[in-house]
C-alpha positions in Angstrom: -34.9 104.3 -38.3 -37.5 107.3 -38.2 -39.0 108.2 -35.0 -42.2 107.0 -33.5 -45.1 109.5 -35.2 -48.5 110.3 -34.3 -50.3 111.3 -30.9 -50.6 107.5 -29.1 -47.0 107.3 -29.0 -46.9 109.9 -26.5 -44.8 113.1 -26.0 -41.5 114.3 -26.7 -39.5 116.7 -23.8 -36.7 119.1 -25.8 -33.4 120.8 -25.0 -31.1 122.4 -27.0 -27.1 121.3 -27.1 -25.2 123.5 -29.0 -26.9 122.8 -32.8 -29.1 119.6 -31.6 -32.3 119.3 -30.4 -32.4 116.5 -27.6 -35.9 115.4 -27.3 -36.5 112.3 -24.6 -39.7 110.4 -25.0 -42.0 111.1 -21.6 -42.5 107.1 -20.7 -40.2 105.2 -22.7 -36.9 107.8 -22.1 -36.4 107.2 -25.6 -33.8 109.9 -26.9 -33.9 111.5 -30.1 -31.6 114.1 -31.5 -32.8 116.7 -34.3 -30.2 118.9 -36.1 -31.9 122.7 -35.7 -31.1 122.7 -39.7 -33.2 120.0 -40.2 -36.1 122.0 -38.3 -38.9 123.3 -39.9 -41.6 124.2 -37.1 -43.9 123.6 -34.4 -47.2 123.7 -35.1 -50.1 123.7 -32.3 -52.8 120.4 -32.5 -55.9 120.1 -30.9 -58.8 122.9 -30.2 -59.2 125.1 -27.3 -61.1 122.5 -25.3 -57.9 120.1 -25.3 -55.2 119.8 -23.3 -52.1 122.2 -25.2 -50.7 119.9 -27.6 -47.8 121.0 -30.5 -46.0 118.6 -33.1 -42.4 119.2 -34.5 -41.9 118.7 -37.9 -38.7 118.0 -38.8 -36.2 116.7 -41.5 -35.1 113.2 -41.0 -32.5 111.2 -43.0 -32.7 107.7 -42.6 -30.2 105.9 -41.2 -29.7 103.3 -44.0 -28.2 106.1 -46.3 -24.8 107.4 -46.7 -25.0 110.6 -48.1 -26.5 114.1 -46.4 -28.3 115.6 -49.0 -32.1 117.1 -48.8 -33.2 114.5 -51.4 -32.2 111.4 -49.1 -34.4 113.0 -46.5 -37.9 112.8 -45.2 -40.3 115.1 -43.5 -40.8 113.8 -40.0 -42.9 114.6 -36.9 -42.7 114.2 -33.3 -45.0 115.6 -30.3 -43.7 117.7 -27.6 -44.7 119.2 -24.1 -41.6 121.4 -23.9 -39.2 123.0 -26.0 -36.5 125.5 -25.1 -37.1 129.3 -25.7 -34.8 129.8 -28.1 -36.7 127.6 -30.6 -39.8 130.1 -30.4 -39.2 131.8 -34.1 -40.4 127.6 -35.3 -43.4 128.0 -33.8 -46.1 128.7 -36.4 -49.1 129.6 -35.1 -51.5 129.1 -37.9 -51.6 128.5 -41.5 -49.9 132.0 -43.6 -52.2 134.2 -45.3 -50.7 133.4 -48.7 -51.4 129.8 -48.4 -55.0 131.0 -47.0 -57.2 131.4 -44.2 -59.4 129.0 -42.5 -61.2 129.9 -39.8 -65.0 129.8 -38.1 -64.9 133.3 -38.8 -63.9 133.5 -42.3 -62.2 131.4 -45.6 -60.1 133.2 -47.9 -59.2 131.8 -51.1 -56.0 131.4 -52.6 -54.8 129.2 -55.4 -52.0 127.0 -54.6 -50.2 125.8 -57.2 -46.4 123.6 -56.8 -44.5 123.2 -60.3 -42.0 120.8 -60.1 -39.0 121.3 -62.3 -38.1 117.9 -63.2 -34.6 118.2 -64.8 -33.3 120.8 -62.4 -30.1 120.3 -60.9 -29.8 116.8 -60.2 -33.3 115.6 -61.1 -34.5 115.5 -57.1 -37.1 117.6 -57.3 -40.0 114.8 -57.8 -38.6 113.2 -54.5 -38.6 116.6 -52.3 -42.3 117.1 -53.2 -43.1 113.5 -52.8 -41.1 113.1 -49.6 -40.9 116.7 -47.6 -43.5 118.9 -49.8 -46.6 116.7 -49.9 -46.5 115.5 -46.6 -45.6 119.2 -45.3 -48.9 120.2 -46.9 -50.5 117.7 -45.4 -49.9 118.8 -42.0 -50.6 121.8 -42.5 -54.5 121.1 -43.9 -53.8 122.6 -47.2 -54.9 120.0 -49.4 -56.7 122.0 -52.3 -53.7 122.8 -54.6 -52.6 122.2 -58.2 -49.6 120.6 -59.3 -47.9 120.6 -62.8 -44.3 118.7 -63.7 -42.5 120.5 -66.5 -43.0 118.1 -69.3 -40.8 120.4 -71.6 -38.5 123.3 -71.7 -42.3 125.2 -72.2 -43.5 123.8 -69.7 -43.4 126.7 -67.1 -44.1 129.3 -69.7 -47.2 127.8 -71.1 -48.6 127.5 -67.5 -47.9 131.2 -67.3 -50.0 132.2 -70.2 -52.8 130.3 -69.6 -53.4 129.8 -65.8 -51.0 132.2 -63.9 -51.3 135.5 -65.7 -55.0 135.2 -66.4 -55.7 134.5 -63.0 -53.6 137.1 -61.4 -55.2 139.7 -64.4 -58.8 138.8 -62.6 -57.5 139.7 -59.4 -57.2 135.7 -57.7 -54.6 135.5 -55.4 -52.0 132.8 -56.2 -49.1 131.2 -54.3 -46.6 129.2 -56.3 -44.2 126.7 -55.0 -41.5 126.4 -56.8 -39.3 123.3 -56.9 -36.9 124.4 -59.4 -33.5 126.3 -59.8 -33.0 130.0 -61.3 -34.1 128.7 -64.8 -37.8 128.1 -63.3 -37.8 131.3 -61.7 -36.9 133.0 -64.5 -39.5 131.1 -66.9 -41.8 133.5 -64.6 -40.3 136.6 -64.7 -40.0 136.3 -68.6 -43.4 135.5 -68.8 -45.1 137.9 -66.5 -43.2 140.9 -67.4 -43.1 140.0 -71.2 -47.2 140.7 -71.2 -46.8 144.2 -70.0 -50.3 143.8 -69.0 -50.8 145.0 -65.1 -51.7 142.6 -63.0 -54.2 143.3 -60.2 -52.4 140.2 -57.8 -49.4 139.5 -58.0 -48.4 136.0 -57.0 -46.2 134.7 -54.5 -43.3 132.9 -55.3 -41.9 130.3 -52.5 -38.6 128.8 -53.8 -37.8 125.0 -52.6 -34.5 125.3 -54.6 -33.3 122.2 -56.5 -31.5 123.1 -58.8 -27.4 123.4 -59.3 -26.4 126.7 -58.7 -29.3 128.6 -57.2 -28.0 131.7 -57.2 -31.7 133.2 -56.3 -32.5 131.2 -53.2 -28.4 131.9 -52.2 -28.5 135.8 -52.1 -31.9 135.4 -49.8 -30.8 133.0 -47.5 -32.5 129.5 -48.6 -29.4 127.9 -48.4 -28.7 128.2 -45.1 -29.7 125.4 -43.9 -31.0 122.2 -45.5 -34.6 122.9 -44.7 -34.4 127.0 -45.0 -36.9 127.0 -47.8 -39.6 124.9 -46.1 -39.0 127.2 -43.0 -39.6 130.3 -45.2 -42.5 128.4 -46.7 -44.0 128.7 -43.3 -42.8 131.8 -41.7 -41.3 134.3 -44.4 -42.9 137.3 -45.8 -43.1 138.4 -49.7 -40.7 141.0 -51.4 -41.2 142.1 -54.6 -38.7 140.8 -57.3 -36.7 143.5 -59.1 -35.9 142.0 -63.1 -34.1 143.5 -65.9 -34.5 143.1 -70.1 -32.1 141.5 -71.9 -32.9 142.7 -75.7 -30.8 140.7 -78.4 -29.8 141.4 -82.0 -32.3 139.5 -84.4 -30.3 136.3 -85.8 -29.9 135.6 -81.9 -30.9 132.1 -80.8 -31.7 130.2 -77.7 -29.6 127.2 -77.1 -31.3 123.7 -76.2 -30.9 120.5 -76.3 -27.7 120.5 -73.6 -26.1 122.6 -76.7 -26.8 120.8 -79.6 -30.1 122.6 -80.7 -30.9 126.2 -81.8 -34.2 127.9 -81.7 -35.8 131.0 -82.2 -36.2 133.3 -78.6 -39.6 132.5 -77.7 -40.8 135.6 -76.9 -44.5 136.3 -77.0 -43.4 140.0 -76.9 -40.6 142.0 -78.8 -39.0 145.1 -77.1 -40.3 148.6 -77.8 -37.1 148.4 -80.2 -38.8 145.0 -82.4 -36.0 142.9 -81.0 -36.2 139.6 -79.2 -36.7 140.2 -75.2 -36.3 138.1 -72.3 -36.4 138.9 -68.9 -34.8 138.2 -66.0 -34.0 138.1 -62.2 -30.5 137.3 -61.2 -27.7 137.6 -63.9 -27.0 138.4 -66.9 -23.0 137.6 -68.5 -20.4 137.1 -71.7 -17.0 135.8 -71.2 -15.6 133.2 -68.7 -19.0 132.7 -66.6 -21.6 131.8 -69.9 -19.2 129.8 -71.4 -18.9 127.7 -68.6 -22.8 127.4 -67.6 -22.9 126.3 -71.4 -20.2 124.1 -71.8 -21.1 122.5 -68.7 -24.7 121.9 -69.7 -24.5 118.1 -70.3 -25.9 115.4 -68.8 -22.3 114.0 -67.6 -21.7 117.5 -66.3 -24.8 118.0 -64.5 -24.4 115.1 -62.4 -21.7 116.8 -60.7 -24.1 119.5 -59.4 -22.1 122.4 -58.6 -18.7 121.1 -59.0 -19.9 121.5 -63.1 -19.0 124.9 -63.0 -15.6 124.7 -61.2 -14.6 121.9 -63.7 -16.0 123.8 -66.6 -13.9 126.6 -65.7 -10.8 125.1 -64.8 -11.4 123.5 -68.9 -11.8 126.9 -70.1 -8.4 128.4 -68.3 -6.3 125.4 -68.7 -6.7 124.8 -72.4 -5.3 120.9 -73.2 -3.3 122.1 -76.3 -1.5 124.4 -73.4 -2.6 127.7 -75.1 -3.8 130.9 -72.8 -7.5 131.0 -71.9 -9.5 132.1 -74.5 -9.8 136.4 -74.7 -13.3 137.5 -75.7 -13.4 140.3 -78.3 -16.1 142.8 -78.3 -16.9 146.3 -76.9 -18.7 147.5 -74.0 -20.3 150.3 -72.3 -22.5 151.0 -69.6 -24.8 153.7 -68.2 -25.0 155.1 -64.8 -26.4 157.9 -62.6 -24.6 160.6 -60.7 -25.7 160.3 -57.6 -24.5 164.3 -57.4 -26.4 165.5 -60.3 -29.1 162.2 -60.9 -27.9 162.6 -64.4 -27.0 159.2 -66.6 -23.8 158.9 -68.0 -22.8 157.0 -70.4 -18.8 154.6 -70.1 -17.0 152.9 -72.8 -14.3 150.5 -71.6 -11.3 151.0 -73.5 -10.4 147.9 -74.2 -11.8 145.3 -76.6 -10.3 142.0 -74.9 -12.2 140.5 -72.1 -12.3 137.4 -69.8 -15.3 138.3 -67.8 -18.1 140.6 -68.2 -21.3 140.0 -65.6 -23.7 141.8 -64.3 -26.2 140.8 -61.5 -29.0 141.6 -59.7 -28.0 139.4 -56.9 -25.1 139.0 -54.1 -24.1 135.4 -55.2 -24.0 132.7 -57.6 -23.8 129.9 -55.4 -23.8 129.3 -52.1 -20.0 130.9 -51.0 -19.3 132.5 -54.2 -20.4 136.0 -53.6 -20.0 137.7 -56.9 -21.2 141.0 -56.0 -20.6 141.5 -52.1 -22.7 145.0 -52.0 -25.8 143.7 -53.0 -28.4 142.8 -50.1 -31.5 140.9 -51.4 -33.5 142.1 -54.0 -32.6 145.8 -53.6 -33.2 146.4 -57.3 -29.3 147.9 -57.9 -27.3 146.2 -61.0 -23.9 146.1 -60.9 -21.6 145.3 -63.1 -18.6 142.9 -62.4 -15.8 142.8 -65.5 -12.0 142.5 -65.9 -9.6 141.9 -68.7 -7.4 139.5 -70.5 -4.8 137.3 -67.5 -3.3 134.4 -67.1 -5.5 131.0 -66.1 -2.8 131.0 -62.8 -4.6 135.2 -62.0 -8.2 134.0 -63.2 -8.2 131.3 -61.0 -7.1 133.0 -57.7 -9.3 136.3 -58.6 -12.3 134.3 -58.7 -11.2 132.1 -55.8 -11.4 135.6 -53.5 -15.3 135.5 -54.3 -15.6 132.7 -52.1 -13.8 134.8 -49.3 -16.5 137.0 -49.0 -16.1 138.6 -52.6 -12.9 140.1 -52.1 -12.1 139.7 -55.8 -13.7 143.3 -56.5 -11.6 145.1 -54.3 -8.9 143.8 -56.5 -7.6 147.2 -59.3 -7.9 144.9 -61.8 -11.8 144.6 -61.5 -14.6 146.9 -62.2 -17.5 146.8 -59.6 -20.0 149.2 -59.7 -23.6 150.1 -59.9 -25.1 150.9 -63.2 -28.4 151.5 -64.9 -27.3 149.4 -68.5 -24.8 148.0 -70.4 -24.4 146.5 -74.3 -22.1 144.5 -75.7 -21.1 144.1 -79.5 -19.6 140.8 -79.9 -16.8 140.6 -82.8 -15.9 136.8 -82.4 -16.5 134.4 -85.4 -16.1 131.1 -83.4 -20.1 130.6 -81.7 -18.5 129.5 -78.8 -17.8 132.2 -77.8 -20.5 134.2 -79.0 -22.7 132.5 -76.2 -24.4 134.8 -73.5 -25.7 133.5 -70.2 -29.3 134.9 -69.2 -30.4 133.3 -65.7 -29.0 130.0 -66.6 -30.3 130.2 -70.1 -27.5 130.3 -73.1 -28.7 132.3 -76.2 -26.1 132.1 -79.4 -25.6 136.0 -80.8 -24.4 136.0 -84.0 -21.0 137.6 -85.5 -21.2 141.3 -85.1 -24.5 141.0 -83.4 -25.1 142.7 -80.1 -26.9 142.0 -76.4 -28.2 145.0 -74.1 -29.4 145.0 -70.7 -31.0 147.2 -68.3 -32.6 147.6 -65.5 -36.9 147.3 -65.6 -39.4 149.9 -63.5 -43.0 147.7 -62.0 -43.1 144.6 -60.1 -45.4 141.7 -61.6 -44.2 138.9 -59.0 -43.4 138.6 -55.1 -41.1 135.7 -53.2 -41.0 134.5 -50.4 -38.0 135.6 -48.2 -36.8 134.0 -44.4 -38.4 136.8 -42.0 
């Protein structure tokens, strides 16, 4: 049963006990207990001619269900007379400039506008904005905002050419809330840093993540606690969002349609080269990781959440006809600067087998698998993560040190380091494993054809990180 809301059913007294919030109703001793994951803030009520009065909003999950997760759960609200000091950093003292000002003194406009990414992850994303978002809004007086469902795998992308760019290109400040995974995200960097065009605002991104992996909202702490993202959405503080290019060899095609469709990159941009572009934010990989996110695109899969990559991979290593795991042919190099001389060399890895070739922008791919344990959030560096042909018994306990911290790349059979680009020239006839993971996104390259990626100077586009 949710608690008793609104101000006639009197106040709330709090305490902390260990990771709970008791809070005892003043007249009726009515107890209450709030995990402090499932806090979002304390926001004042009433004007200066009141008596103080603040509300705790909170997420709630009802007794009747069974499971944990944010998308069984409500936003909830309580009022309180007291709350212990070390629950001060919830207390929001006003509406944030990016969701903007309202005062007697002055009102300053910002566009609000919440994209829900309907087929992210486990399709919950309609009930965390119906449920938590809405209602959070609510309480907060912000009432004037757009929202737009992805309709298609456009969706996002056509919203960025004709509202979000043009705005932020006429100097309107935006805020967009995200409900989405790393492939909404990355719609946005592809399509703001495809135009090349300057823009005089640049938007805010806050991330409610919903999708499987969220290997974004994982490196900058959204995940660590169930409502992490609301709390950032209230308290954090924007940081620009490094990207790279991933530029592709022409007969290169995006893959749709959970793998069974093949369409031409939709770029409305080519590279400086005439190739097909996209852009991205997190990772970029051939080998063991994008053949898993692909073969583990399917509806059945996808209803595993996360576990769809673990049992992707374990398919991949473990063959059924009882063969070795699959050895990726291609070559590879990658540029870097000499820190001594700030000169750029140039690598080629000797060998032409591979297992796993990644590189990333970010410190993890899902929450506990830290693939790259030197990166902090969105410090701009790429690294490179790659090693060779082993057995599936090696793969498997390598990659099983990532989620001890990433102690897989202290291993001398990994290469971890920073770099400033890398290319690979795929020699594999069998598609399959041909595919290359951008973000989330799978793009076939064709026999012999070839994928480069590098880091990219500006910043179009901010998020939203926990203070």
């Amino acid at each position: 049963m949710a608690p008793a809301l609104g101000p006639d059913n009197g106040s709330f007294q709090c305490e902390l006990s260990g990771h709970e919030i008791r809070c005892r109703h003043q007249q009726t001793q009515k107890e209450i207990n709030i995990s402090i994951n499932n806090l979002i803030c304390i926001l004042p009520r009433g004007n200066e001619l009141e008596a103080p009065r603040h509300v705790m909003l909170f997420l709630w999950l009802d007794e009747n269900e069974s499971g944990v997760s944010r998308e069984c759960m409500s936003l909830q609200s309580i009022q309180v007379l007291s709350w212990p000091v070390q629950l001060s950093e919830f207390v929001c003292p006003g509406i944030p400039p990016y969701l903007g000002t309202f005062t007697h003194e002055q009102v300053e406009k910002v566009d609000i506008h919440v994209i829900i990414s309907i087929t992210s992850g486990t399709r919950t994303g309609m009930s965390v904005f119906e449920n938590i978002v809405s209602p959070l809004l609510s309480q907060l007086g912000v009432r004037e905002y757009e929202v737009h469902e992805t309709q298609t795998a456009q969706t996002i992308v056509e919203l960025c050419h004709t509202k979000l760019i043009p705005r932020a290109q006429a100097n309107i400040k935006q805020t967009i809330i995200l409900l989405s995974g790393d492939g909404g995200l990355t719609d946005i960097i592809d399509s703001f840093h495809g135009t090349a065009i300057q823009c005089l605002a640049k938007p805010n991104i806050a991330l409610i993540p919903t999708g499987t992996g969220n290997a974004m909202a994982s490196s900058i702490g959204l995940l660590k606690s169930r409502a992490a993202g609301l709390f950032t959405l209230l308290h954090g503080h924007p940081a620009p969002i490094p990207a790279f290019s991933a530029t592709f060899s022409a007969g290169s095609r995006l893959v749709t349609e959970a793998g069974s469709g093949r369409v031409s990159i939709n770029s409305h941009w080519q590279s400086k080269t005439g190739h097909p572009t996209i852009y991205g934010g997190v990772v970029a990989s051939w080998g063991l990781h994008a053949a898993l996110v692909a073969d583990s695109d399917t509806a059945e899969y996808r209803k595993y959440g996360a576990e769809r990559f673990q049992m992707a991979a374990k398919e991949i290593l473990f063959p059924s006809n009882g063969d070795d795991p699959h050895k990726f042919r291609g070559s590879i190099s990658f540029t870097w600067r000499d820190r001594q001389t700030n000169k750029q060399q140039t690598e080629v890895l000797g060998c032409e087998e591979h297992m796993y070739v990644l590189v990333a922008l970010v410190s993890s791919l899902e929450p506990g698998f830290t693939i790259s344990p030197l990166s902090t959030p969105l410090d701009g560096c790429l690294r490179i993560i790659h090693f060779g042909p082993m057995t599936s018994e090696q793969a498997m306990g390598l990659m099983s040190n990532a989620y001890q911290g990433g102690k897989h790349v202290n291993d001398a059979r990994v290469t971890y380091r920073e770099i400033e680009s890398f290319r690979i020239t795929l020699h594999e006839v069998d598609e399959r494993w041909r595919k290359v993971c951008i973000d989330g996104k799978i793009i076939a390259v064709e026999h012999g054809g070839w994928l480069e990626v590098q880091k990219v100077s500006g910043h179009y586009l901010n998020i939203l990180i926990p203070p």
